[in-house]
Z-matrix of the N, CA and C atoms (Angstrom, degrees):
N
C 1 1.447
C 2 1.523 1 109.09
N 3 1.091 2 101.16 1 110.53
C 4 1.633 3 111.02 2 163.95
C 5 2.129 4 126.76 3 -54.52
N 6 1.603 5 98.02 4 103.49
C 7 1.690 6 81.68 5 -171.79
C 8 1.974 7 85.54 6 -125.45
N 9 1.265 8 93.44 7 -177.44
C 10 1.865 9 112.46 8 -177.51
C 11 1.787 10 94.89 9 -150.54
N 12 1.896 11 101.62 10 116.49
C 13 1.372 12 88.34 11 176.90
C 14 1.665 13 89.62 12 -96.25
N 15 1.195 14 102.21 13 -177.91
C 16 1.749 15 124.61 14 170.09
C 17 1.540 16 100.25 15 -127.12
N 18 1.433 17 116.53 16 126.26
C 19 1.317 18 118.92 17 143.71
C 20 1.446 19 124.17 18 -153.02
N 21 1.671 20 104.60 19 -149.96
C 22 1.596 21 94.65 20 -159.50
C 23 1.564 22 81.11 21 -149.09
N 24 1.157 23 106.06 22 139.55
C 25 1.390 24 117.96 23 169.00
C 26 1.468 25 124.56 24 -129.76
N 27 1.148 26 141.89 25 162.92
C 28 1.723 27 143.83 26 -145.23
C 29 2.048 28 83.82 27 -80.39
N 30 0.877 29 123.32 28 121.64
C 31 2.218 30 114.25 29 141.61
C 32 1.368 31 89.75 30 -145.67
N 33 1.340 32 92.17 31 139.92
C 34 1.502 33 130.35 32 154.83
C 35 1.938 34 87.06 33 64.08
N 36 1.165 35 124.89 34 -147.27
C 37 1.300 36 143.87 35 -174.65
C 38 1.323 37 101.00 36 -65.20
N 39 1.087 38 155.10 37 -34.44
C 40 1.028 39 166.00 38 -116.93
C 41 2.029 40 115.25 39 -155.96
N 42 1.525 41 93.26 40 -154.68
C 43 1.635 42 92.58 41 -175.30
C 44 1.542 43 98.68 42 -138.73
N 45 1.395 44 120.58 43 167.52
C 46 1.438 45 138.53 44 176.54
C 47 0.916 46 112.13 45 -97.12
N 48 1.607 47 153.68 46 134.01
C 49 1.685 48 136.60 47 158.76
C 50 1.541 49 90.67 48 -95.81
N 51 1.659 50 98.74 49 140.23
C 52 1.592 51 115.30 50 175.14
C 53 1.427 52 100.42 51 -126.23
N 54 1.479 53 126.82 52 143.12
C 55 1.373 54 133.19 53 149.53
C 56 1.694 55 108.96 54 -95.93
N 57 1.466 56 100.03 55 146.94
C 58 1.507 57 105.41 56 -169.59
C 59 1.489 58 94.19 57 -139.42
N 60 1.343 59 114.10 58 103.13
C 61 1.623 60 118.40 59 -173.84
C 62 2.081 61 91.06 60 -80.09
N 63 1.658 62 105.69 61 173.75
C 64 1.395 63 114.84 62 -170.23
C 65 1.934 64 99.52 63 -58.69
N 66 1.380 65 106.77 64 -32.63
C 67 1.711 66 112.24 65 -149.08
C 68 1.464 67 96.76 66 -73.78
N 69 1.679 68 118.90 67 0.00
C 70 1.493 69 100.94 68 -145.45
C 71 1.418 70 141.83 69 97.55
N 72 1.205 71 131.08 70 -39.30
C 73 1.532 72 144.05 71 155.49
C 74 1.855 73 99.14 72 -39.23
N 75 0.862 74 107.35 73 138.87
C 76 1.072 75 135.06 74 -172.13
C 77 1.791 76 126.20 75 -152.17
N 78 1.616 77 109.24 76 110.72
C 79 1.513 78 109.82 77 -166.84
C 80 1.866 79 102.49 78 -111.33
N 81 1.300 80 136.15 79 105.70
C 82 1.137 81 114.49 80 151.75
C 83 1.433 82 148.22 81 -116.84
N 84 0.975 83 115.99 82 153.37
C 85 1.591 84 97.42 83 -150.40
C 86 1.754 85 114.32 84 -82.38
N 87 1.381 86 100.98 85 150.74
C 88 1.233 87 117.55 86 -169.34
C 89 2.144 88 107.18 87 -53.88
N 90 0.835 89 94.98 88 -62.07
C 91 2.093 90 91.82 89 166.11
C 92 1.365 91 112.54 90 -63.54
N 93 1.682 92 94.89 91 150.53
C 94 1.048 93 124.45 92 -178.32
C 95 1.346 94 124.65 93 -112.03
N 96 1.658 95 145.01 94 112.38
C 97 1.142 96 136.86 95 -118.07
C 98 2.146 97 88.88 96 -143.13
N 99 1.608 98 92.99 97 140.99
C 100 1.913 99 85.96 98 -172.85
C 101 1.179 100 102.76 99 -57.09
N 102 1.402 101 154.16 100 -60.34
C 103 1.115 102 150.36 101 -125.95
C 104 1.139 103 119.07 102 -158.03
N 105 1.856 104 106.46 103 124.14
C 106 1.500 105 119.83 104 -151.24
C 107 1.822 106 103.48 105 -64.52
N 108 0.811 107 122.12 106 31.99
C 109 1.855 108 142.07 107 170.20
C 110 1.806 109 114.20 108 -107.62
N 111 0.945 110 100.19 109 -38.13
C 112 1.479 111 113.76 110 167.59
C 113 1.837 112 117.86 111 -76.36
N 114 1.507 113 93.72 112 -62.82
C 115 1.371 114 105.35 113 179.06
C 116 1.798 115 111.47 114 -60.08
N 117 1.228 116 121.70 115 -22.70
C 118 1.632 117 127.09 116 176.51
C 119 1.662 118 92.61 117 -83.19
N 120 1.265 119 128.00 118 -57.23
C 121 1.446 120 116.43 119 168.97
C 122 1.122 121 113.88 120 -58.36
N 123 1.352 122 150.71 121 -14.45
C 124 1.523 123 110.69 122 -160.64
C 125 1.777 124 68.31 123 -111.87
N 126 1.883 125 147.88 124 14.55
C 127 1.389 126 116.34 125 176.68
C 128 1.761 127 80.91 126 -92.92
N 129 1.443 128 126.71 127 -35.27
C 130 1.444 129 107.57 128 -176.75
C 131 1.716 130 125.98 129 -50.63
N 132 1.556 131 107.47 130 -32.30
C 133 1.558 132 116.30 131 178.30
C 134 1.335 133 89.12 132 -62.56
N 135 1.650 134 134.15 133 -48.39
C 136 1.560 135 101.99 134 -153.22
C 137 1.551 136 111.48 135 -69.57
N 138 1.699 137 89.58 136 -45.07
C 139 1.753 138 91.19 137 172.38
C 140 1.707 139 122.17 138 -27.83
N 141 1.314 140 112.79 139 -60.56
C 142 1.397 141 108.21 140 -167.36
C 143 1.678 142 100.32 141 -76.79
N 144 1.418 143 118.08 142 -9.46
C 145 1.440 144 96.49 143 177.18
C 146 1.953 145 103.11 144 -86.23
N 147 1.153 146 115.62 145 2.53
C 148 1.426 147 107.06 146 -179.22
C 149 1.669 148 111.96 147 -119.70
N 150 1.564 149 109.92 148 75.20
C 151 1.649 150 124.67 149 -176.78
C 152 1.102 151 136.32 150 -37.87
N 153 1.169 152 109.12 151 -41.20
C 154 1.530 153 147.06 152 168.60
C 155 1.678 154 114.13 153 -48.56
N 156 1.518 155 83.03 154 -52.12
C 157 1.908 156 79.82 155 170.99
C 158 1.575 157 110.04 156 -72.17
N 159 1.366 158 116.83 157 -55.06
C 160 1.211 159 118.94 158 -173.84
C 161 1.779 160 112.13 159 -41.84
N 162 1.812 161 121.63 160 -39.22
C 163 0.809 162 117.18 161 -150.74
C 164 1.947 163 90.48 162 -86.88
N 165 1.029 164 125.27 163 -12.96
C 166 1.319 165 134.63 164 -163.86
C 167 1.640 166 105.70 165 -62.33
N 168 1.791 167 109.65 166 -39.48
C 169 1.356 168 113.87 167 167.03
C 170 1.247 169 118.70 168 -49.01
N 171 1.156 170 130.70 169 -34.33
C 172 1.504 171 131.22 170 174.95
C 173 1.148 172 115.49 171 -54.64
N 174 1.213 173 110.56 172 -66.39
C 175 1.730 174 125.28 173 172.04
C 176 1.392 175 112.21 174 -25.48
N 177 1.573 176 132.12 175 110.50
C 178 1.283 177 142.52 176 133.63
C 179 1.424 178 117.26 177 9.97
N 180 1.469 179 115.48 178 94.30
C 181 1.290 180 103.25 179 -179.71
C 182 1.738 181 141.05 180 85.25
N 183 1.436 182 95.10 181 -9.77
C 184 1.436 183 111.42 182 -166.84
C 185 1.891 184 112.68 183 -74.81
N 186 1.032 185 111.98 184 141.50
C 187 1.491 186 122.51 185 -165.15
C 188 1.576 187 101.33 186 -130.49
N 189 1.501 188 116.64 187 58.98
C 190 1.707 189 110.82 188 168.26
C 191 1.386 190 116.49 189 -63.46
């Protein structure tokens, strides 16, 4: 089963947003955002800005 978590983890004063596709790959973004509400939104903005992954779930079999 194909999943994508979102989270937020402690850097600097603030928090990290990470995407964590099922395979392991893992993207997080370089800013650091006050509040792990922000940092889970700004990993959902990247998600939808990167289609390709999203569209990969469709795909037969696919394990991003």
């Amino acid at each position: 089963m194909s999943s994508v978590t979102l989270s937020a983890t402690p850097k600097g004063n603030g928090f990290q947003a990470t995407i964590t596709y099922a395979n392991g790959v893992g993207i997080s973004s370089a800013e650091s955002y006050p509040t792990k509400a922000e940092a889970i939104s700004a990993a959902a903005m990247k998600l939808l800005d990167m289609p390709e992954r999203l569209e990969a779930f469709d795909a037969a079999g696919a394990d991003i």
